[in-house]
N, C-alpha and C positions, 0 to 999 in steps of 0.2 A: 484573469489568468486562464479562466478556462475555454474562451474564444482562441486564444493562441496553441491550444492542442484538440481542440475540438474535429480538426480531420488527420489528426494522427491514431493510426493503431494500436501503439502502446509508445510509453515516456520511460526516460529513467527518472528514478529519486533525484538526481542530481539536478535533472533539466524544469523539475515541478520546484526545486528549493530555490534553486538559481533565479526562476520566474517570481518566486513568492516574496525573495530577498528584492529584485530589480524595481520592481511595484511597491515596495512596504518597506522600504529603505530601514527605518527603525525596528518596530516588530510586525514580523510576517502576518499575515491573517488568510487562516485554510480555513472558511469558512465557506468557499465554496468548491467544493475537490475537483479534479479534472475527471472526466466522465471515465477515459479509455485508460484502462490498465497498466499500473506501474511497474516497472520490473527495476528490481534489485539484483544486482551483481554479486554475490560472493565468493570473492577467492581474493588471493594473496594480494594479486594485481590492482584489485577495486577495491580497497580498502574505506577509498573514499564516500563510494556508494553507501557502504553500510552509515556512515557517519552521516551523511542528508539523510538515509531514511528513518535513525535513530531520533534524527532533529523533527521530523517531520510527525512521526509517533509522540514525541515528547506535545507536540503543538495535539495533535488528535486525543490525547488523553486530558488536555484538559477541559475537554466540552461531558456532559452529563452522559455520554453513552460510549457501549464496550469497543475495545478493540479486541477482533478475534482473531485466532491461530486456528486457520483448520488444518488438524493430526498433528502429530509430534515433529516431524520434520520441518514442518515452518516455523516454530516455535522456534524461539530465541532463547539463549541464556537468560537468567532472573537475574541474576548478580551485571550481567551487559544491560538489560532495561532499565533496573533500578540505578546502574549508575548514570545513565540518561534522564534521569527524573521522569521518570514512566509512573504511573502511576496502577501498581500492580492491583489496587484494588479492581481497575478496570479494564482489566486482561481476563478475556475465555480463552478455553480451549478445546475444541472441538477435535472430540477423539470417535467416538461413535459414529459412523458416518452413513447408517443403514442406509449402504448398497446406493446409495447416490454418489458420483462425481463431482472432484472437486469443485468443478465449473458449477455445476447446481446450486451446490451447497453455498459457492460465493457466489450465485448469483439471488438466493432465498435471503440469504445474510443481511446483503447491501439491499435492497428491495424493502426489507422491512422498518429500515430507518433509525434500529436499535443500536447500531456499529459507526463509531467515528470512523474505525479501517477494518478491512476484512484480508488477510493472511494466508496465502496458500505457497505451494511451490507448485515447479513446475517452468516449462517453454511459456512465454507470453504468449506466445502465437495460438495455445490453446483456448488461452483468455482473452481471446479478441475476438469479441460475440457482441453484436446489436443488444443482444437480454444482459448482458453485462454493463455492458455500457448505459442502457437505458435503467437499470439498475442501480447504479452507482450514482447516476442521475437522477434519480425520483429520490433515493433516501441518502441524497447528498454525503457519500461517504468514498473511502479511497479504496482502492481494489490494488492491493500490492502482488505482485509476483514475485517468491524469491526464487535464483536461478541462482543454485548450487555449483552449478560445473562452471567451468570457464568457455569462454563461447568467445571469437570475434565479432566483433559489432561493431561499428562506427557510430560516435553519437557525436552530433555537434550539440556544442556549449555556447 
């Protein structure tokens, strides 16, 4: 899976489920994440986005390490996770953010190997960085963007 996004910039949720589903017909296996930055959609329109990313977190929480939220605004509802069978015991949340950027702090996150996925908001395009990337890659973990506004984007499926 991760040869097929390896020279893209950033993926949606839907285009890594859709990949994990094509390959792993029965059950998916994210065992090795795509290097480049996931961006999540949410608004009215992309409802659907949230749903692959929910399915995708559900599969990340059940390997022995965190999935973080960095600051309150990427954080998700607890009643939305749990009903995804998240496993809140392995949910952080990173609020303290001493004067580092988010890109930092998701790139220290995923580097250190402790994080199935690492959680921010924000434009993808800020999170498309070689150290992100190479990041995500050494402690094989998912680097999600959520993109709160509504944006046009074209994505093929």
């Amino acid at each position: 899976m991760t040869v097929l996004f390896d020279n893209l910039q950033s993926v949606s949720a839907a285009q890594v489920y859709k990949s994990a589903f094509a390959t792993h017909t029965s059950s998916p296996s994210f065992t090795q994440p795509v290097k480049c930055p996931i961006e999540v959609c949410l608004s009215d329109e992309k409802q659907t986005q949230l749903a692959y990313f929910l399915r995708i977190l559900k599969q990340a929480s059940q390997q022995s390490r965190w999935i973080m939220f960095i600051g309150d605004e990427a954080m998700l509802d607890k009643n939305l996770l749990q009903s995804a069978e998240i496993d809140l015991n392995k949910v952080l949340l990173l609020r303290n953010k001493k004067g580092l950027t988010d890109q930092k702090l998701m790139e220290k996150a995923l580097s250190t190997g402790n994080c199935s996925a690492v959680i921010a908001t924000g434009d993808v395009e800020n999170f498309e960085s070689d150290e992100i990337r190479q990041a995500a890659e050494n402690g094989s973990s998912y680097a999600f963007i959520i993109n709160r506004r509504s944006k046009m984007k074209l994505t093929f499926h």
